[in-house]
N, C-alpha and C positions, 0 to 999 in steps of 0.2 A: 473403412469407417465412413459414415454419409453425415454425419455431425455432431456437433459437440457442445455443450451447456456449462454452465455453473449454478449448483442449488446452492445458495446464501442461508446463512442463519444468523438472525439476529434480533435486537430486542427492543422497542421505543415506549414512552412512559405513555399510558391509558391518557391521562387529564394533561391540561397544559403544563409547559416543564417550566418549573419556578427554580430548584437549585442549579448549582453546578454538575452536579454528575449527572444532571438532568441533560445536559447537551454532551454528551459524551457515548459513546456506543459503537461496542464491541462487536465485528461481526466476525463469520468465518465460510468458508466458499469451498464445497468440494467440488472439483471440475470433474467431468464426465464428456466419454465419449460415445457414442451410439452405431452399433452395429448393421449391417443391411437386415438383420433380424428384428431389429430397433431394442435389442438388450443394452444397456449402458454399461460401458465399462469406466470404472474408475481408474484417471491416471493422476492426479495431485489435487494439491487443495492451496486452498491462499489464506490469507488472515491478517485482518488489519484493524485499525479505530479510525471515528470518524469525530474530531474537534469541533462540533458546530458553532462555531464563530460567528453566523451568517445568523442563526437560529435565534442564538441567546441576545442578537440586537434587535432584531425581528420583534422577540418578544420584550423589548424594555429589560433585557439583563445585565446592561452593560457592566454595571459593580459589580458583577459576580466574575466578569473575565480574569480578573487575576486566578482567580480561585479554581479557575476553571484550567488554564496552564500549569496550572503546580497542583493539579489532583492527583498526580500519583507521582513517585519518581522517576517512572519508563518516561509519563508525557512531559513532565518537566524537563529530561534532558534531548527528548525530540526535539521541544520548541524550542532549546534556549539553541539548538541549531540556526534554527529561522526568524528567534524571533532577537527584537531588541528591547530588552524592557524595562529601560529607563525613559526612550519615547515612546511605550505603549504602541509599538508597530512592528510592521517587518524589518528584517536590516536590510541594511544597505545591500548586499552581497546581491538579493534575491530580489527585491524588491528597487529596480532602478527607474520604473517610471512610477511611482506611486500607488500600488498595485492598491486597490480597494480591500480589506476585512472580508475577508470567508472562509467557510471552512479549510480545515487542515486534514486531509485523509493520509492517513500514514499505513504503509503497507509492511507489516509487522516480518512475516512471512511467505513466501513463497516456492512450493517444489511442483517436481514436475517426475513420476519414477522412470527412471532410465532408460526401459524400452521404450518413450515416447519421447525422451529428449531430440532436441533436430531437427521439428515439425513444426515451429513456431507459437505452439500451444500457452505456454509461456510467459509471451510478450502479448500475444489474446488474450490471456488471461487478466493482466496487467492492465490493458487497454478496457477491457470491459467491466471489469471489476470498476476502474476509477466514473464511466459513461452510470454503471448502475447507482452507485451514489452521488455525484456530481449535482448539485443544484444547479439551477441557471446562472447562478454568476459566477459559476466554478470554484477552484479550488486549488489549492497548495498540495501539493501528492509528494510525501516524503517515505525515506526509508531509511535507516541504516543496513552498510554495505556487511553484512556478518556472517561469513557463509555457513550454512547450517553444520556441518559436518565437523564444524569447530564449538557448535554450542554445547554446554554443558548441561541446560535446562530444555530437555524435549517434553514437559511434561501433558501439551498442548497435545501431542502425536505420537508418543511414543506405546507403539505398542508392537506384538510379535509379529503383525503383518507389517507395518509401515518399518521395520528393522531388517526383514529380510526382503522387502521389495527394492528397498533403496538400498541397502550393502554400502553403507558413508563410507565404509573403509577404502573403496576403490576411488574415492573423490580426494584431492589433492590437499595435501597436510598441511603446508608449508601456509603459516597464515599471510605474508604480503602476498603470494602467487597468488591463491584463492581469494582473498579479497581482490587484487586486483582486477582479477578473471569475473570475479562477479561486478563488479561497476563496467567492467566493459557489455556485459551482457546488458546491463541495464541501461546503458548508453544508447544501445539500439533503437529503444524506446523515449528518447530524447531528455532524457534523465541529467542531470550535472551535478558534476560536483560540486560540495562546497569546501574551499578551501578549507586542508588543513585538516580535516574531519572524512570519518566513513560514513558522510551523510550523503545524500544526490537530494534532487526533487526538480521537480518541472512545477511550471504553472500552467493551470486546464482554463482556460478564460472564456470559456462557454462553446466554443468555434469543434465544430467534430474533428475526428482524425481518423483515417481506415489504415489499417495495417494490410502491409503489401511484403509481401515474401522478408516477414518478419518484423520490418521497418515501418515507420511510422508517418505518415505523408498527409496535408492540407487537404481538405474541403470546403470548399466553400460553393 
């Protein structure tokens, strides 16, 4: 394989965004790999939303933030992860130097099918994914720790090739194991937990990061 991409799909409002679901936006990312032929081959996809926090103050929306938190119940129980909102900020947990208001990119999903697991595609994906939408004053990057093969609702992916590429059944049942095994993987990528919960998240503070045989290392 000579190299590897992700095509992004996703959707932003024509005219300036006046409501709340106006800063809100779903994407989804099929990653691909490319052959010395330069055929692509498909090995996973990712999927996540993007909270623009950053956006809606931008544009004079601040009264809409509540609204904008409790827009669905998926995102209302992401943030009430990260957020505290009785003082209208981050908590404490994550927020210990006073972190500034911006976006929240929460990474919904992530696979990778099994002939290509191993290769670090994965944690690039993860990495790149967050560099593609990332404003300049960065971002909060969360997930819950769920591992797929425990979900009951595939209805994002579920179909007869993504069933027989990935074979969930050979992936490990036992839910503490498998979630555990997945917050370790996403550890690599400097992820943390948040006590108590199967949530992680790092904060992206504008500053690059190149991944180096998987792991995640400074540049400056």
């Amino acid at each position: 394989m000579s190299d590897g991409f992700i095509e992004f799909t996703s959707r932003a409002t024509l005219f300036d965004p006046e409501f709340a679901d106006d800063f809100y936006t779903k994407f989804s990312g099929v990653i691909y790999l490319t052959d010395e032929d330069g055929e692509r081959i498909e090995i996973g996809a990712i999927y996540g939303t993007i909270i623009e926090i950053e956006n809606l103050i931008n544009y004079q929306k601040s009264s809409e933030l509540d609204e904008l938190l409790d827009l669905t119940p998926e995102i209302h129980n992401y943030m009430s992860a990260i957020w505290d909102y009785t003082n209208n900020h981050y908590s404490e947990e994550i927020d210990p130097n006073n972190y500034f208001l911006c976006d929240t990119l929460i990474l919904d999903k992530l696979y990778i099918y099994p002939e290509f697991n191993g290769n670090g595609y994965g944690l690039s994906a993860i990495q790149r994914t967050i560099e593609h939408f990332r404003r300049d004053n960065g971002a909060v990057v969360l997930f819950q720790a769920h591992p797929l093969q425990l979900e009951q609702d595939r209805r994002d992916y579920n179909s007869d090739k993504f069933n027989e590429r990935m074979d969930l059944s050979r992936f490990e049942s036992d839910k503490e194991k498998a979630t555990k095994s997945l917050m370790n993987y996403y550890s690599k990528a400097n992820f943390k937990r948040i006590k108590g919960t199967t949530y992680m998240y790092k904060l992206e503070d504008g500053s690059l990061e190149h991944l180096v045989n998987g792991r995640t290392r400074k540049a400056y």
